[in-house]
N, C-alpha and C positions, 0 to 999 in steps of 0.2 A: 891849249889843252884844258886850260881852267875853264873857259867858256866854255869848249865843247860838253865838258862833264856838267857844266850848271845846266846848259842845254836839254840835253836829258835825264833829268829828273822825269820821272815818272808820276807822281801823283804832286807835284807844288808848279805849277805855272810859273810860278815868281822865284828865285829863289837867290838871296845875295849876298855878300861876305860883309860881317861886320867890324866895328870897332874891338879891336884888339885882340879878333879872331874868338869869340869868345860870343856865339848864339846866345839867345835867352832862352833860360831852362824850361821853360813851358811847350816850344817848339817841341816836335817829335823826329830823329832824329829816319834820314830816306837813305837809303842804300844807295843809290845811283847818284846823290847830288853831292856836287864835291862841298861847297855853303855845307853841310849836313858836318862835313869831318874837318870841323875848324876848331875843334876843343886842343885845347895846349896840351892834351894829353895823347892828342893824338900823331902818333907818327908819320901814319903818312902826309896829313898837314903842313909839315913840317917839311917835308921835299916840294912838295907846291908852293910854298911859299918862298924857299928858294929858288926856284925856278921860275919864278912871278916876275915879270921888271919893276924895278924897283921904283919909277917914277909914276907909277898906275894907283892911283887914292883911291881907296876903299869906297863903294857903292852907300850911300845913307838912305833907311825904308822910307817912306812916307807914310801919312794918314789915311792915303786909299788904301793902299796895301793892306796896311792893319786891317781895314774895314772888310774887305776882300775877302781875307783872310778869315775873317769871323763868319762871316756868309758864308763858306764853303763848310767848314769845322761844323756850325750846325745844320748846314745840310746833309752833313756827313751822318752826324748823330739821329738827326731826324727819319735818314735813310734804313739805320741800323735798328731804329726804333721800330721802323715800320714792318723790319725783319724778322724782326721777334714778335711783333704780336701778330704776324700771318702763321707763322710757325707753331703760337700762343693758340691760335685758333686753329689749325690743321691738328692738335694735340687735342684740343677740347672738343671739334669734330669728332675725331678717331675715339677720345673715350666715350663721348654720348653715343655714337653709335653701336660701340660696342654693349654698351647699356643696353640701351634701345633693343637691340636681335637681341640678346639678352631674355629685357623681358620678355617681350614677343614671341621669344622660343618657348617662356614657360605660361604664359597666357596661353600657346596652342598646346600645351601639355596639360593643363591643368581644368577638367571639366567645370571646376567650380567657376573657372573666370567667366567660360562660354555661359554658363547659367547666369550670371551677370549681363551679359551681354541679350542673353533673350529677355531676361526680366526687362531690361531696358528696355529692347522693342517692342515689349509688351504680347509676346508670342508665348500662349499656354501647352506649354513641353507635357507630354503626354505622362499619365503617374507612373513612376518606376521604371521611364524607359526614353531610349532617346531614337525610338522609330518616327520614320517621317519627319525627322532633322535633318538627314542628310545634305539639303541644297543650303538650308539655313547653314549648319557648321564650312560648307564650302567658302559660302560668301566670306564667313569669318575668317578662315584660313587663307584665304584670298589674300584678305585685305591687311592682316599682318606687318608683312613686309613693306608697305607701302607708310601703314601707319608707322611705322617705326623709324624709316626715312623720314618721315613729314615732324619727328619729332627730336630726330638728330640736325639736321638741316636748315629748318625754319626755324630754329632757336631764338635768332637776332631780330629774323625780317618780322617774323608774328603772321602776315597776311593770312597765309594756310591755317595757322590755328585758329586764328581768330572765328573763322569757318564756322571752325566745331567747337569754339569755346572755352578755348585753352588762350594762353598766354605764357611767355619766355618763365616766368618766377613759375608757376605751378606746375612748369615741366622739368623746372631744375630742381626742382625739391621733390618732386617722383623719381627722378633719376637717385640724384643723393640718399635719399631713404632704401632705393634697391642696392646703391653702391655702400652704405652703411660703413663709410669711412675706410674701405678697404683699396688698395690703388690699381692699375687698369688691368695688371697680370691677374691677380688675386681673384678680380670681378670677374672674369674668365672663367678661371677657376671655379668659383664660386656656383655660378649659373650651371656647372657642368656635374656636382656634387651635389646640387639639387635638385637637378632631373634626374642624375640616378637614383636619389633617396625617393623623389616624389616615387617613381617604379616599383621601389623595394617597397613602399609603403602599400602600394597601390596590391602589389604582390601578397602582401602579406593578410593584407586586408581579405584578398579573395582567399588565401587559405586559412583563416579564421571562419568566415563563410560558410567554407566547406567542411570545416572543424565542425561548425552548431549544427549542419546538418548534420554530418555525421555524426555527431553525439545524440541528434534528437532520431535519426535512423536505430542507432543501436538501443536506446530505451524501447523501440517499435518493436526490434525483432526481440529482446529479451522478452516486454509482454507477449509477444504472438509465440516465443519458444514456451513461454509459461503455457498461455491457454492450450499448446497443443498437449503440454504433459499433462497438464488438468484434464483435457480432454484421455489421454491416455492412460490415467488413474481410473477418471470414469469409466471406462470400455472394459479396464480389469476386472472390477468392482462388477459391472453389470455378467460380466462372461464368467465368472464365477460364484454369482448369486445366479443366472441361468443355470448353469451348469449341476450345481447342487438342488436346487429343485427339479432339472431333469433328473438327475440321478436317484434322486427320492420319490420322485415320479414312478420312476422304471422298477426300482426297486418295489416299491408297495403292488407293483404288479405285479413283478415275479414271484411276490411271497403270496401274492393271492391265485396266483395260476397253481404255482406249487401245491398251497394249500386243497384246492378242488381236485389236483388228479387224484392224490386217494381215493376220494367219494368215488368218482366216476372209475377209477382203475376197478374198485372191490363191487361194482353194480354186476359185472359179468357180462352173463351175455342178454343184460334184461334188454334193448333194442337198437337199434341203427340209428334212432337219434342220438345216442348216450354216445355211441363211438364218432359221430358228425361231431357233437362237441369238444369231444376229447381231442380231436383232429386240430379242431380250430383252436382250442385252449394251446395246446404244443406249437403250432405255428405262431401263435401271438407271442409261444415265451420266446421261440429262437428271435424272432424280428426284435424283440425288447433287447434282449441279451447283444443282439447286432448294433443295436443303436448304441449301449453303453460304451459298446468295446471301439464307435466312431469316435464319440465324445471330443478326442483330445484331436482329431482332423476335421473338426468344425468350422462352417466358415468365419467364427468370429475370431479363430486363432488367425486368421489371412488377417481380419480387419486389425487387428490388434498391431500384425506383424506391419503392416504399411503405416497406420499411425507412430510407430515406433519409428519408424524411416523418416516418416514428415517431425516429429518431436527432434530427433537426429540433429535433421538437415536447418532445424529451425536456430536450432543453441549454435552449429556448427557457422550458421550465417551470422551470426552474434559476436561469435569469438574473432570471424575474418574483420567485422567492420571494428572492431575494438583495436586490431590490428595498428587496421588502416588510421584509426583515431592517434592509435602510438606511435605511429610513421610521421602521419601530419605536424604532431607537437613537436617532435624532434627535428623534422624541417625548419620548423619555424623558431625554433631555439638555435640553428645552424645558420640565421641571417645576420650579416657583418655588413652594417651601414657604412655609408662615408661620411658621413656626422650625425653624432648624439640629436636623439629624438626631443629634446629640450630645445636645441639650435634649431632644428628642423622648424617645431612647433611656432617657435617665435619668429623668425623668416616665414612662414607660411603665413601668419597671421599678417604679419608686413606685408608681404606680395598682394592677400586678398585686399588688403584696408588702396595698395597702389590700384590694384584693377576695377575695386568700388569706385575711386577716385577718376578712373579713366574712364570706365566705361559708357557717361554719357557722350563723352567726346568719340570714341572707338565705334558707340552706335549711330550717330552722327555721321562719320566719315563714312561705316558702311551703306548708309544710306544715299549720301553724296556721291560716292564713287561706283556705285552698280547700279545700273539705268532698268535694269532689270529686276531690280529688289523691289519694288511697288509692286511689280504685275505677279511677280512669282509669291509676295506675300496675301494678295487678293488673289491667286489660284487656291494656297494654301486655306484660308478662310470658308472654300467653298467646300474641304474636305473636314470640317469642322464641324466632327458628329458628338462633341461632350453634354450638348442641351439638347437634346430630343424632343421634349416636353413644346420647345416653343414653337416645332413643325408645327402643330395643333394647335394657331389663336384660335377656332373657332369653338374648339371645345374648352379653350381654357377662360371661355365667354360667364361660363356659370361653373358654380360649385357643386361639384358631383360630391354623391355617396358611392362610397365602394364596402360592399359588402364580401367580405373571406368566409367562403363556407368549405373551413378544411378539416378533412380525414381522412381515414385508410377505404379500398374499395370494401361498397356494399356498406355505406354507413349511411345514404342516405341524404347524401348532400347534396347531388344534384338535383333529387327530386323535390326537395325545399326550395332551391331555387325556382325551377319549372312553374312552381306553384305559386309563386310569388310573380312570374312572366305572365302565367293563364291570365291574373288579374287585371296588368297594365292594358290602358286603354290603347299604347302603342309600344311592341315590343322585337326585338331581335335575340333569337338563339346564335352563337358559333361555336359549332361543334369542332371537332380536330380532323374528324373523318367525316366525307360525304355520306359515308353509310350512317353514319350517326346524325349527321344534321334530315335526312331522309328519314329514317325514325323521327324527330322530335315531329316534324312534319306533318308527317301522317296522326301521328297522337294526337298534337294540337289541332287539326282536322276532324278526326273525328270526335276530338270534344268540344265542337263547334266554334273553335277561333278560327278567322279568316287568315290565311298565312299562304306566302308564297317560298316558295324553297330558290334558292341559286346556288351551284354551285359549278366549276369549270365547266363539267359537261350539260350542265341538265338545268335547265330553268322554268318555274312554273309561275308565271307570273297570276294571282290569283287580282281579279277585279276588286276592289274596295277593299284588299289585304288588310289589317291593321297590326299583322304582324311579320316576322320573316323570317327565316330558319336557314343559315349557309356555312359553308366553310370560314373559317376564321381567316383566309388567307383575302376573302372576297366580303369582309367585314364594309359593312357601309357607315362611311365616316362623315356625308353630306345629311342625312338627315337626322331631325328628331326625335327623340324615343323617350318613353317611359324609365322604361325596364330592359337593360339588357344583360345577357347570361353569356358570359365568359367560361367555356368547359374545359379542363385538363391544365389549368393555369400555371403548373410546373415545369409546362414545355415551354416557356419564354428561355429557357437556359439549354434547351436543345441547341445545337451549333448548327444545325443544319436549316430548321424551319422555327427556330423562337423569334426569328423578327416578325413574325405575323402574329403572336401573341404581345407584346411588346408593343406593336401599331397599334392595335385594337384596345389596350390596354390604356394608353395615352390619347389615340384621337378619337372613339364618338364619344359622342354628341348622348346626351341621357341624363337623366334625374339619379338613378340609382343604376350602377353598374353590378352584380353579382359575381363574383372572380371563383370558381368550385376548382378544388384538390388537393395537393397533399400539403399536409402541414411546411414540410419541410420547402415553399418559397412566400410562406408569412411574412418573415423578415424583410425578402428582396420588396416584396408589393407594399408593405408601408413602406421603403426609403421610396420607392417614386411615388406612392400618392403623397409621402413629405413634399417630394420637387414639384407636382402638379399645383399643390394647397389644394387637392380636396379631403373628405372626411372619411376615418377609418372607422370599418367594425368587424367583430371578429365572432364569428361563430364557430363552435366547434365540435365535430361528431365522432361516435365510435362507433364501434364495427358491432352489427346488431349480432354477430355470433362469433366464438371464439374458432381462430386456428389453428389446429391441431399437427405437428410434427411429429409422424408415426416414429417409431423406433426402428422400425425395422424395413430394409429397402424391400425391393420387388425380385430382385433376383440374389442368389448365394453369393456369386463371386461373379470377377468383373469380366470373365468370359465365358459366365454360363446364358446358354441359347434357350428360347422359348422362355423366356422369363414369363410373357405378357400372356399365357396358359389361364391364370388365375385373376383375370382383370374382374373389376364388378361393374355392375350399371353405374352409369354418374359419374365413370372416371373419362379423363381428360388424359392422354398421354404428350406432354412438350417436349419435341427432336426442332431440329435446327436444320435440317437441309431436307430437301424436298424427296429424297432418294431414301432416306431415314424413314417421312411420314408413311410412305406410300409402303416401306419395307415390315415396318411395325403393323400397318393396318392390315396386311396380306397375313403376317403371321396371327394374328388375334382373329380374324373372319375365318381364317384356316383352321385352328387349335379351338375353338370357345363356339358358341352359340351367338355369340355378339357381332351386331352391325355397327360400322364404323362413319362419321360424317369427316370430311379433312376439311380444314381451313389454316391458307399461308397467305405471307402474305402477297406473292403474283398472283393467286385467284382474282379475278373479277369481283367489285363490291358486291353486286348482286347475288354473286355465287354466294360468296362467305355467307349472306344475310340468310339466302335459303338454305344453306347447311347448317348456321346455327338455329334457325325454325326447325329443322326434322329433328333435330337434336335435344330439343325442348320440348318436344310434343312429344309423349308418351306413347302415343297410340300410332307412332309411326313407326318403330320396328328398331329404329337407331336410336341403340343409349350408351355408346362410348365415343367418344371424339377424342381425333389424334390432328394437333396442329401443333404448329407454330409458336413464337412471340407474341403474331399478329393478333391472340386473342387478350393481350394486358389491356388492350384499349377499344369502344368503342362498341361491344360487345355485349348484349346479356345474358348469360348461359347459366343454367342450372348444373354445375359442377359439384362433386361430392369430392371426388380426389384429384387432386392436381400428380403426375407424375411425373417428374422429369430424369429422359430417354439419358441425358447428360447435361453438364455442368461448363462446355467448352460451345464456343462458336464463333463462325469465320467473320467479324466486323466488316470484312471489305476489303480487309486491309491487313490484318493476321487473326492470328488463334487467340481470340480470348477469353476469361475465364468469368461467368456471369456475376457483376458487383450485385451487392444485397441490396439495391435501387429496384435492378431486372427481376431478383427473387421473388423480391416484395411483391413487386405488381401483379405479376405473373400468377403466383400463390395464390394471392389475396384473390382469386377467382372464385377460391373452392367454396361452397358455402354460399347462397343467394337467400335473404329474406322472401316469406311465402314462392318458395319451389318444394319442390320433395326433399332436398339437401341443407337443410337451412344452417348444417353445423359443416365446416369444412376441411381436408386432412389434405397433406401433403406430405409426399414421401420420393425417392428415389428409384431408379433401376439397377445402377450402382451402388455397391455397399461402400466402396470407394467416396464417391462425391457427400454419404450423408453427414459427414461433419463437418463439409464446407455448406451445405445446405443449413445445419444448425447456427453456423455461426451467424451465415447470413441473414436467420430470421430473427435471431435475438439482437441484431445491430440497429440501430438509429441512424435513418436514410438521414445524409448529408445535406443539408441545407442548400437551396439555390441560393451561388455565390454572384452572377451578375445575369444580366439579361438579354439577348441578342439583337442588334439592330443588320439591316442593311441601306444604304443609300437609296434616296427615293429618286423618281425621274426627274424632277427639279435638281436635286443633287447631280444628276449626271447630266444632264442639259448644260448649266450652268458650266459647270467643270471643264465639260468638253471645250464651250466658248470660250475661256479664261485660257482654254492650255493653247488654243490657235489662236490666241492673241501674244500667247510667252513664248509660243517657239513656229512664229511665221515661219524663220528661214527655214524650217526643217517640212519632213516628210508627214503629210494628216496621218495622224494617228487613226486605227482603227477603232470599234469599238470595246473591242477584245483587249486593247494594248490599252485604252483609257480607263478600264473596269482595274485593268493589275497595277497604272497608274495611283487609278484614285486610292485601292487596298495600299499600296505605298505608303501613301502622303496621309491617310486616313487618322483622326487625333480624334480619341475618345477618352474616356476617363472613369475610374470609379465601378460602379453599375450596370454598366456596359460594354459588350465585346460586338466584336464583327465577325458575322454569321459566315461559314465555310462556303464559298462561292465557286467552288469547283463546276456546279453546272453552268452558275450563271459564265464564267469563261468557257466553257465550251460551247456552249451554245452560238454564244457573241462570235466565237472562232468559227464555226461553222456558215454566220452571218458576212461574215464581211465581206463578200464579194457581191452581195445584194443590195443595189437601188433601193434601200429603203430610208427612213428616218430615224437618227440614233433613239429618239424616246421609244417608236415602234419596235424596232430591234430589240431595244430594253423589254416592252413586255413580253416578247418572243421568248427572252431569257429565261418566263417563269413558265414556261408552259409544264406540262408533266410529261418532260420526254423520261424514258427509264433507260439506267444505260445498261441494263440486264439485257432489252430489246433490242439486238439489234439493226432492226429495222425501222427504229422511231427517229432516226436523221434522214434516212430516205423519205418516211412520209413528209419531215416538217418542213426539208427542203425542196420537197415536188410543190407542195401548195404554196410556200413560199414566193417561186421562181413562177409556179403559174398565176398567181396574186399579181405580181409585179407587171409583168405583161400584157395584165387586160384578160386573162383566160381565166373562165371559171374551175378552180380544182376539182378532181373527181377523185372518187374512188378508186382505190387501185385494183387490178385485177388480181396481188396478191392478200389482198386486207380479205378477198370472200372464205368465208369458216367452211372447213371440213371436218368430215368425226377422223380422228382419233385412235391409230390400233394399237402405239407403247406409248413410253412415257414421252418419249422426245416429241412425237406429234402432238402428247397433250399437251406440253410445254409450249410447242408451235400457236397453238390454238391460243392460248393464254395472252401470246405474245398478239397474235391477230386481233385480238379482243381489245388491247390496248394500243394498237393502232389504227384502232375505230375510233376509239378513246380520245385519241388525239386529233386527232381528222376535226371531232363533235368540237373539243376545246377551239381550235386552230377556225372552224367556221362560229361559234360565238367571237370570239375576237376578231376575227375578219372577214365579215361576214358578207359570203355571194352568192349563192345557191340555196334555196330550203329543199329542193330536187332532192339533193346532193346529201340534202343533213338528214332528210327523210329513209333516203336509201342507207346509210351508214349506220344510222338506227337500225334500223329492220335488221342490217345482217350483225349488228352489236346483241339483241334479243336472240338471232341464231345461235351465235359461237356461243351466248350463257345455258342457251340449251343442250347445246354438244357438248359444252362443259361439264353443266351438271349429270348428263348421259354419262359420260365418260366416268365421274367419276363414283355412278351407281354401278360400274362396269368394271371399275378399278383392276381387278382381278386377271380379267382380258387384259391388259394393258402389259406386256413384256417387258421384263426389270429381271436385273439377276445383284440383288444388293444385300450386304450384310451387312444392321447397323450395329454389331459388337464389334467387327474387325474394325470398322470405319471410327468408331470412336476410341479403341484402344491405341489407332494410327495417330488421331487428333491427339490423345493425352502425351503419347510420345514426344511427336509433333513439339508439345506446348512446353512440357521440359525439357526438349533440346536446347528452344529458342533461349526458355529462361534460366538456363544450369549458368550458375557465378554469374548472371545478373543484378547490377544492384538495387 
């Protein structure tokens, strides 16, 4: 039994009874070995040993044993040793990684790391915004997790860091410093308490924001609630100094009609002339005495009573954003952090000082780890419009003079420059409108400079030209010049067409560049001729005659009809829709002795040009003109009164109400140096609109704030290659899809914006089922298709499709002109006229036929004849329009949209 139990023992191989039953106390004592229970205290010992025979001598250990024995004991310990520090390391695993996601988690919350992260790569984040970051923040968001693994895991081994530049010591003392003595729950904790802070911060921030604006919104309408009551003090003030001088008026007449009827009452029966005047003396006193007894239902008591609505509505806008301002504060008094903004402050600075510390290795990794990140950062590069200036080494060869010749219309600025072109032995004019670069044209022409004219449609290439006169859109950037004259230079901040000022601005080629117009983008044109390094100078003009703000509108109240009864010669009536011009000119040819000229702006250039000739020429019979916009620019008209029909028009896009930019130009018509009008007045039809007309002429036009660019065909060439080399596997882009691409990815900066490309995407949409080349395509994109026309996608895709094919384009059997018997066919005609238009452009750029551009012409000179027929005929033309209803719809209209608008 005693063997059996020594037998098994479970953990001692060896195990044997000693001298005097009595183990050595160092042994540990085994549950299963009987050797184990030989202590004399022990009981059951003590029946074994009884039961033992007695002539059996105790077993003696030996030397090996001993030795045996020690070898296993530290293998034993070695074993336990080895347990613990795997357990050692599965614990220091489990806390760096939780670090690690940690930080990781607030590196992808916190914008300021990623900005570390681009500084690193050296990628210039566009100002104030993070468009066209999106694949960059991906890659970064990506790679996160992976980083954060690579820094929990390869602690010991280094290989991975070593990579990117890291090593075991500088990743434990990142770790440490995020863990800031706290242990692994806390750290947990921790990270989870300052993502929500970063939030609330982030939160708070944006309604502080909205605080400044709202506080700097309600200083706006308290001044605009001020100026309207100032304004409504004035209107008092003028309706009751009118008012008393009419009544003192009236009065000194009845006391003098009074006074005469004696005389005449006590003559008798001395003749029938005496009782004729007496007749008419009593008729003038009842009409006087009628008038007094109106006085107080004058129209000024309406205008009064509407400024009082607008004074009103202006305080009442005031009080609601004060409101809102006492909302906002209380909000933000209402925010309950999860740690003190002291704790926050100094952990934030910790976290940024760890991700300064990371981020070379983190930009590194991203680098290493996405095969994609070179191609997609050389795509990026290609959309890298913030240096404009270095398009143009060829002109940034020599040192230009840039001469500003800025002022208000009719001061004379242009023609100082002109005259300063006459001189140069080689010059270019670019005008904004072909109708104007076709004047300068003909002028430099007939004062014997050789010049040739270009513009989309029309080209006159003159033999030994030494000058050239074109649209600014078809600016020539390849050769040399003298002198060239930059006209309307405040349109580089147009969104539509300022990248064509903007080009011409930056690339030719000249000695002296001449920049003409309004003060208000001085500032923009010296920061780039700063970025160019050429040399500035500044001239400056005034207006050779003062403009005059009548008092008083054109009609009583804002739905009385036949206002336009009392127009004079020299006046100009401005409406905004074609149904308007055409409604006003019928009632003034109706009511008055006066012939009307219309110019908008779908007329034909040519039209416009010879309706503002009849219009100027006295001995033609026409001396009122009722147009459009289309005459702020490009135009020379002997104007006396400017009138405008209203103060509202349709942008395209909704009801808006014209800024003091549109007033100015517009206005600034009236009044021409040597014409008959040399001094100019502007006034309303609405008694309504004249206070937002005064406001608008005593304001200071806003400064051009940046200038517009669009990508050139190298730009889009390029791009396209880069994006089919970064996304072979996928489907080729079109060239419609690469254009909204590149607008994407697009990074500019500063001085520059990107011009609205709406056509250019339609167009390109229209294109892309066509065999052609994407540069070609791209010019296609600038054609002058008009999307009023609806037939200018039919023409561009007939010649198009017959281009591609090998077929000569023709002319369409709908493009042949017809007269005209309402308005919608004159409308028709207009539209024909401009898909001749385009046909002319569409064969100078692609050029197959002169047959074809011969015959297009011919019937392009028809339709301007039917035109201008038609609109000698105006009369005949069927229309049934009222432009009082029509604008009293629009003013509704425009305080609907904007009632509790902020």
């Amino acid at each position: 039994m005693f063997r059996r139990a020594t037998a098994t023992c479970l953990r001692q191989s060896i195990c044997v009874r000693f001298k005097d039953g009595a183990p050595p106390t160092h042994l540990r004592r085994h549950a299963g070995c009987a050797a184990c229970f030989s202590s004399s205290h022990s009981p059951q010992m003590k029946v074994r040993e009884q039961l033992a025979p007695a002539a059996d001598p105790p077993r003696i250990i030996d030397a090996a044993a001993h030795a045996e024995f020690a070898r296993l004991k530290e293998a034993r310990r070695e074993a336990q040793m080895e347990r613990y520090q795997q357990a050692e390391a599965q614990r220091g695993l489990a806390r760096r990684k939780l670090l690690a996601e940690g930080l990781m988690r607030i590196f992808a919350a916190r914008g300021a790391c990623f900005n570390l992260i681009l500084k690193e790569l050296n990628i210039r984040k566009k100002w104030g915004s993070d468009e066209g970051l999106d694949e960059y923040r991906q890659f970064y968001l990506d790679s996160l997790p992976g980083f954060a693994k690579m820094l929990a895991e390869d602690f010991d081994n280094g290989s991975v860091l070593s990579e990117v530049g890291l090593g075991g010591a500088s990743v434990a003392r990142m770790l440490d410093d995020f863990e800031g003595g706290r242990d692994r729950n806390d750290a947990g904790a921790f990270t989870r308490r300052y993502l929500k802070m970063c939030r609330m911060v982030q939160s708070e921030e944006e309604h502080q924001s909205n605080l400044a604006k709202l506080r700097k919104k309600h200083e706006a309408r308290l001044l605009e609630a001020k100026e309207e009551e100032e304004v409504l003090k004035s209107m008092e003030a003028e309706q009751f100094q009118e008012r008393d001088e009419r009544v003192a008026s009236l009065n000194s007449k009845v006391s003098s009609v009074k006074e005469m009827l004696p005389s005449l009452a006590s003559a008798g029966d001395i003749g029938d002339s005496y009782i004729d005047e007496l007749d008419k003396l009593e008729a003038e006193l009842s009409k006087a005495l009628s008038q007094v007894a109106k006085l107080s239902k004058s129209r000024t008591e309406k205008d009064l009573e509407a400024q009082r609505q607008k004074a009103k509505k202006a305080r009442k806008e005031a009080e609601d954003t004060s409101k809102r301002i006492a909302k906002t504060e209380e909000k933000i008094a209402g925010f309950e952090y999860p740690m003190d903004k002291a704790e926050y402050e100094e952990n934030d600075e910790k976290i940024l000082a760890i991700a300064s510390a990371a981020a070379p290795a983190l930009a590194k990794f991203i680098t290493n780890r996405h095969d994609d990140f070179d191609r997609y950062r050389q795509l990026d590069s290609f959309t890298d419009l913030t240096r404009p200036h270095e398009w143009y080494p060829r002109a940034r060869l020599d040192k230009r003079k840039v001469i500003f010749h800025g002022g208000p219309t009719n001061s004379g600025k242009t023609y100082a420059a002109l005259q300063r072109l006459k001189q140069a032995e080689r010059g270019m004019y670019l005008a904004p409108l072909r109708l104007l670069a076709a004047e300068t044209y003909e002028t430099l022409t007939h004062e014997g400079v050789y010049c040739s004219l270009r513009t989309g449609q029309e080209k006159r290439d003159v033999p030994f030209s030494t000058h050239r006169s074109s649209t600014v859109e078809l600016a020539d950037l390849d050769a040399d010049y003298d002198v060239v004259v930059l006209d309307e230079i405040q349109m580089l901040g147009d969104e539509f067409r300022g990248f064509a000022w903007t080009r011409a601005l930056l690339g030719v080629r000249c000695k002296e560049i001449h920049v003409c117009g309004g003060k208000e983008a001085e500032n923009l044109v010296r920061r780039i001729v700063a970025m160019t390094g050429d040399d500035f100078e500044m001239h400056t003009y005034e207006r050779f005659s003062d403009l005059k703000v009548l008092p008083d509108s054109l009609a009583k109240s804002s739905t009385s009809k036949g206002s336009y009864s009392n127009v004079q010669p020299g006046d100009c009536v401005v409406a905004f829709s074609k149904n308007d011009i055409f409604a006003i000119r019928r009632e003034i040819e109706n009511t008055t002795d006066h012939k009307c000229c219309v110019i908008y702006g779908s007329l034909p250039p040519e039209v416009r040009a010879e309706q503002a000739r009849r219009f100027n020429d006295p001995a033609s019979g026409y001396d009122v003109l009722v147009a459009s916009d289309a005459i702020g620019m490009g135009l020379n008209l002997s104007i006396k009164r400017v009138i405008f029909n209203t103060m509202f028009k349709n942008n395209g896009v909704r009801i808006v109400q014209l800024d003091h930019s549109a007033v100015k130009q517009i206005a600034g018509r009236a009044g021409r140096r040597n014409s008959p009008y040399p001094h100019g007045e502007v006034t309303c039809r609405d008694p309504a609109d004249m206070a937002h007309l005064k406001k608008c002429m005593r304001t200071e036009i806003r400064p051009v704030q940046k200038a517009g660019l669009v990508p050139t065909e190298n730009h889009i060439a390029l791009f396209t290659k880069s994006l089919e080399e970064y996304g072979a596997a996928e489907k080729t882009l079109e060239l419609h899809q690469t254009l909204r691409k590149f607008s994407e990815m697009a990074t500019l900066k500063g001085d520059f914006f990107l011009c609205r490309e709406d056509q250019l995407h339609r167009v390109s949409d229209w294109l892309k089922d066509i065999p052609m080349d994407a540069s070609q395509k791209y010019s296609l994109c600038l054609s002058p298709v008009r999307e009023s026309c609806p037939h200018s996608k039919r023409v561009l895709m007939k010649y198009v499709e017959s281009y591609t094919h090998g077929k000569v384009p023709g002319v369409l059997h709908s493009m042949r002109p017809r007269p005209a018997k309402s308005l919608d066919k004159f409308s028709a005609l207009c539209n024909v006229h401009h898909q001749l238009d385009l046909f002319v452009w569409l064969q100078n750029k692609l050029p197959t036929n002169a047959v074809e551009v011969a015959r297009a012409n011919t019937f392009k000179e028809r339709a301007s004849e039917l035109i201008n027929k038609g609109l000698l005929n105006a009369e005949k033309l069927s229309l049934e329009h009222c432009y009082v209803a029509k604008d009293l719809r629009v003013k509704k209209h425009f305080a609907d949209e904007n009632e509790g608008a902020d």
